[in-house]
Every structure is written in structure tokens, then in C-alpha cells.
C-alpha atoms as one frame of an Amber mdcrd trajectory, in Angstrom:
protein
 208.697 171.931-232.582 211.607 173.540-232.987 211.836 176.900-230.814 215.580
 178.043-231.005 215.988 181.602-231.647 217.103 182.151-235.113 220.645 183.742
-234.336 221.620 180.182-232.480 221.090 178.189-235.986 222.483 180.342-238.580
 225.745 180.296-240.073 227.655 182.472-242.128 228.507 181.479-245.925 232.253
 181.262-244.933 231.621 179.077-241.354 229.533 176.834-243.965 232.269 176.737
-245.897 234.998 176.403-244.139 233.125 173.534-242.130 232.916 171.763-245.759
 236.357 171.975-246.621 237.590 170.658-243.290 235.073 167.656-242.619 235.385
 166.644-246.722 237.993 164.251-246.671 236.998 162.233-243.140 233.462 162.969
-243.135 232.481 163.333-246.768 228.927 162.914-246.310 228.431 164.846-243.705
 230.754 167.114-245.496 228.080 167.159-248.269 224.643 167.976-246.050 226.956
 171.182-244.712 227.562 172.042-248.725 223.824 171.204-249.627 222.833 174.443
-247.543 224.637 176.407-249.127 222.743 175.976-251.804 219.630 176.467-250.345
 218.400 180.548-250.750 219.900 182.735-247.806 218.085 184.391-245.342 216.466
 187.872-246.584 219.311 190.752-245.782 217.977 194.221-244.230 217.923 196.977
-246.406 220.829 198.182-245.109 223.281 195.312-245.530 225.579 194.637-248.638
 223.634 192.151-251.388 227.492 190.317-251.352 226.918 186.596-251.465 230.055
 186.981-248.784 227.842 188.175-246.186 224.757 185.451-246.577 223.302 183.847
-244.062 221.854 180.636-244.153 219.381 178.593-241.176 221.145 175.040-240.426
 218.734 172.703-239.851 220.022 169.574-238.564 219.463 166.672-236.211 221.320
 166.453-233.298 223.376 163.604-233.781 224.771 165.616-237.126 225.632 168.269
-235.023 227.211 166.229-232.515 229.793 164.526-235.063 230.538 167.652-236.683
 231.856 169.563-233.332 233.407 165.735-232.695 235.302 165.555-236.452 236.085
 168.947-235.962 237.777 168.479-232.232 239.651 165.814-233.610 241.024 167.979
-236.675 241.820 170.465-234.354 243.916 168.140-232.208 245.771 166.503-235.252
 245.906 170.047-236.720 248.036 171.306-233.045 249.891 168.116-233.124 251.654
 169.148-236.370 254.085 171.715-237.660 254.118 172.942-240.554 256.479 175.300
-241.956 253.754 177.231-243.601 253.038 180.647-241.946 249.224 180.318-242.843
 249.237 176.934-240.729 249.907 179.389-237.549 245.944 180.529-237.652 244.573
 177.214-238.944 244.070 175.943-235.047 242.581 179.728-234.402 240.391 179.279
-237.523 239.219 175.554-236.713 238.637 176.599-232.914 235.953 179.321-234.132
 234.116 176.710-236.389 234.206 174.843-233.393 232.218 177.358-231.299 229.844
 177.920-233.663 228.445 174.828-233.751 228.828 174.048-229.979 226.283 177.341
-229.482 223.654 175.522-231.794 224.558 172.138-230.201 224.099 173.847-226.723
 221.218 175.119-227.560 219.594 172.252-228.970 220.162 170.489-226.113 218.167
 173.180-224.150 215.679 173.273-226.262 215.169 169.507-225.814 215.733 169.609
-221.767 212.856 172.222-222.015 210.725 170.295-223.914 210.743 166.968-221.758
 210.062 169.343-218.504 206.909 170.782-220.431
């Protein structure tokens, strides 16, 4: 059963995203199950929000061993990504960028693993 509160498995359109374009070209499968959701209808907006396809929401749901090799691909990227130096200013906030992605899916990874420490003490 799968109890984690909904803010700790939903991603933004442009996390998805960006997540896709950086795990593409080492992990292209895994690369593809990220793009597959975003194909998959968003969650409902309040009234209140703007009906932008910028600020959809989507529920990731994936096992824990997909999780785990996304945070590990994207650790790695990061690493190769501080290890070089590019001349391009916009390479300055790539580490920044990938460290966020990062983060993201640690929380869900995190809380998966609660979730599953909870369930084998029930």
C-alpha cells in the first residue's frame, strides 16, 4: 500500500523535464519512464492557480530501485558536471540546477524508504 503523502511524490513539469534531458544520453530508458509521465494527465489545479501547462504537476510513481539510480545517475552527472569548465556562463548554474533535481528525488527516495521501515514494523 502505498501511504506517502502526496507532496513527497510529485514533481513539477520542469523537474520532470529537466530529469529527462539529463539522464537521456546515459540512462535512456530510464530517461524514457521519467518522459512517459509527462504524458500522463496532471494533477487537478485549484481554482486559483494558472491553467499554464508550466505549472503542472504530475504523481511519480516508481519502484524504488528506479528511484535509487536516478539520484545515483544524477550524483554522478553532477560530479562530472563540477569536474569540468566550461567557458559558457550558463554552465555556472548547471551544478546549482542538477543539485535541486537531486533533492527532489532524494525527498521521495527518503520517504519511500520510511514508508517501507514503517511497514515491516507494522
Amino acid at each position: 500500500m502505498n501511504t506517502l503523502p502526496l507532496s513527497a511524490k510529485t514533481f513539477s513539469r520542469a523537474s520532470l523535464d529537466i530529469s529527462y534531458n539529463l539522464l537521456r544520453k546515459v540512462e535512456p530508458q530510464l530517461a524514457l519512464t521519467i518522459r512517459n509521465i509527462l504524458f500522463q494527465t496532471p494533477i487537478e489545479k485549484r481554482p486559483e492557480q494558472t491553467d499554464n501547462k508550466n505549472t503542472d504537476i504530475f504523481e511519480v510513481s516508481l519502484d524504488t530501485l528506479q528511484v535509487r539510480k536516478i539520484v545515483e545517475t544524477l550524483m554522478e552527472i553532477l560530479n562530472q558536471s563540477s569536474q569540468t569548465h566550461d567557458k559558457d556562463n550558463t554552465s555556472l548554474f548547471r551544478p546549482v540546477i542538477i543539485q535541486s533535481i537531486i533533492n527532489e528525488w532524494t525527498v521521495l527516495a527518503k520517504n519511500m524508504f520510511d514508508e517501507y521501515q514503517k511497514n515491516k514494523n507494522s
